[in-house]
C-alpha positions as CSV (number, residue, x, y, z in Angstrom):
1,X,-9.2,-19.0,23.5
2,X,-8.7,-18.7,19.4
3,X,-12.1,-16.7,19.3
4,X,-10.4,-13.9,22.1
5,X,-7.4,-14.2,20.0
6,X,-9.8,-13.2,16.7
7,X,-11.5,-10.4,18.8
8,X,-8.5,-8.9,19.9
9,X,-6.9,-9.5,16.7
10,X,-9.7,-7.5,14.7
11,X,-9.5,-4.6,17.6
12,X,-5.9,-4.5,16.6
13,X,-6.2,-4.4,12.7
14,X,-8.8,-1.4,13.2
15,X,-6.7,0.6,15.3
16,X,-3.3,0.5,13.8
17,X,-5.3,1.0,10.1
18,X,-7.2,4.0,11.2
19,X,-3.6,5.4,12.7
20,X,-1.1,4.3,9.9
21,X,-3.1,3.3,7.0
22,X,-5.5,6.0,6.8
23,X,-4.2,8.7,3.3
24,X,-5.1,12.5,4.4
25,X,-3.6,14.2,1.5
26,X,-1.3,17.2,2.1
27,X,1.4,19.1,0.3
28,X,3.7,16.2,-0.9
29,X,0.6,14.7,-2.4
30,X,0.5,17.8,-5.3
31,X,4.2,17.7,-6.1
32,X,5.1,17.1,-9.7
33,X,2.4,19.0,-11.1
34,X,0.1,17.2,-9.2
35,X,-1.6,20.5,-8.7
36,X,-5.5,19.6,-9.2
37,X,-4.8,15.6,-7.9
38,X,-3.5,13.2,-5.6
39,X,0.0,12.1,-7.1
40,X,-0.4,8.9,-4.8
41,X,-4.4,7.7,-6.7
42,X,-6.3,8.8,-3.8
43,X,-8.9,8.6,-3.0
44,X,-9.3,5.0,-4.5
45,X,-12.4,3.5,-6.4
46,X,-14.9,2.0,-4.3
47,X,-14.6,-1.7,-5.5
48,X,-17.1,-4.5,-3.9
49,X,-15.2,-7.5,-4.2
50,X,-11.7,-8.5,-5.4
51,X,-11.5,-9.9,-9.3
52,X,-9.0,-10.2,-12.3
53,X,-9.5,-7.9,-14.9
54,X,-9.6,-9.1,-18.3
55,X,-9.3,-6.1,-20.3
56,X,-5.9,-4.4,-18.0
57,X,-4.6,-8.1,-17.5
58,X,-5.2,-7.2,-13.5
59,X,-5.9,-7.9,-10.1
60,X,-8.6,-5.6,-9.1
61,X,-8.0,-5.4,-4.8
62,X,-11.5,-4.9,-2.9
63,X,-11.7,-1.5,-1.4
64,X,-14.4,-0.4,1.1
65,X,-12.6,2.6,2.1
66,X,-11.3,5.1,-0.5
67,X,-9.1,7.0,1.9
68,X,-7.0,3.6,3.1
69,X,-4.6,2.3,1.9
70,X,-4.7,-1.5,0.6
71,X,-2.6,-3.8,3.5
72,X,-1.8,-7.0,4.6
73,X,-3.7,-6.6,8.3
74,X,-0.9,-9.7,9.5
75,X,2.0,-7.3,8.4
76,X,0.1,-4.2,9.6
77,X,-0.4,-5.7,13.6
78,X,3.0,-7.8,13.7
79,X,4.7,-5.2,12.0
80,X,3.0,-1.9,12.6
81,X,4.0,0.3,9.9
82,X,2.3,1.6,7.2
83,X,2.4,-0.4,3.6
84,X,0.4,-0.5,0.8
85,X,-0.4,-3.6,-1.2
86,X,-0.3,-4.1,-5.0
87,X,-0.2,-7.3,-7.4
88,X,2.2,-6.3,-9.6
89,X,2.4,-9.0,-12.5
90,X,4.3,-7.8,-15.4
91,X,4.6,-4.9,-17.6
92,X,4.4,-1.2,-16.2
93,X,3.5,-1.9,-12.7
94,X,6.6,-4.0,-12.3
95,X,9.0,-1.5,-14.4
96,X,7.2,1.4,-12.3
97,X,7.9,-0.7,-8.7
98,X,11.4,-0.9,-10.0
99,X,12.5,2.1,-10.4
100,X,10.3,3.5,-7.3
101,X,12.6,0.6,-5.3
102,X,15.7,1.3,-6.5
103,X,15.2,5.0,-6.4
104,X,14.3,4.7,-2.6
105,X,16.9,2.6,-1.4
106,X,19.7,4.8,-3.1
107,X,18.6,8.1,-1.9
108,X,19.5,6.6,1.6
109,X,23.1,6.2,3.0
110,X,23.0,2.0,3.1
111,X,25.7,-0.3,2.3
112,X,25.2,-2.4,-0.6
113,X,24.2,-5.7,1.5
114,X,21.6,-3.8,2.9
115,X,19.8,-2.7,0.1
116,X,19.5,-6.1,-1.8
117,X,18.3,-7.6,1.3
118,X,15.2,-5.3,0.7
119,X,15.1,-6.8,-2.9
């Protein structure tokens, strides 16, 4: 039974990726003066295997695909949105989350006990 559940599992993980995970850039992408980029990193670097990086202080994420985005395949197939995963330790990753956080939640009309439950 667990290796149907695995099968069907993995069928799952591959569909909802390809339809909410895959980046096709478009307009918003170039925003900002983005003219000649991605203003979202894509596509990513090609990287073989997870590490930490000693010289950036970093988790480097695997990436086969450079046109997906990096997810949790649990929270894509239970949840079935698009995400995109980051470690964010310290420094100007978390300062940059921040503000990307707190500028999101306040553009939208939510009360004040639904926005900290998203912190």
């Amino acid at each position: 039974v667990l290796s149907a559940w695995d099968r069907a599992f993995a069928t799952e993980v591959k569909r909802c990726g390809e339809a909410l995970q895959r980046h096709t850039c478009r307009a918003v992408c170039h925003k900002y003066g983005n003219d000649d980029r991605c203003r979202f990193l894509f596509p990513h670097e090609v990287v073989e295997t997870s590490h930490f990086d000693e010289d950036t202080n970093s988790v480097v994420l695997m990436c086969q695909d450079p046109t997906v985005n990096f997810f949790n395949p649990y929270v894509l197939v239970f949840c079935r949105h698009n995400h995109d995963i980051k470690c964010i330790l310290s420094g100007k990753g978390a300062k940059a989350a921040m503000f990307y956080v707190s500028d999101y939640i306040t553009k939208m009309d939510v009360k004040t006990y639904e926005m900290l439950s998203l912190l």
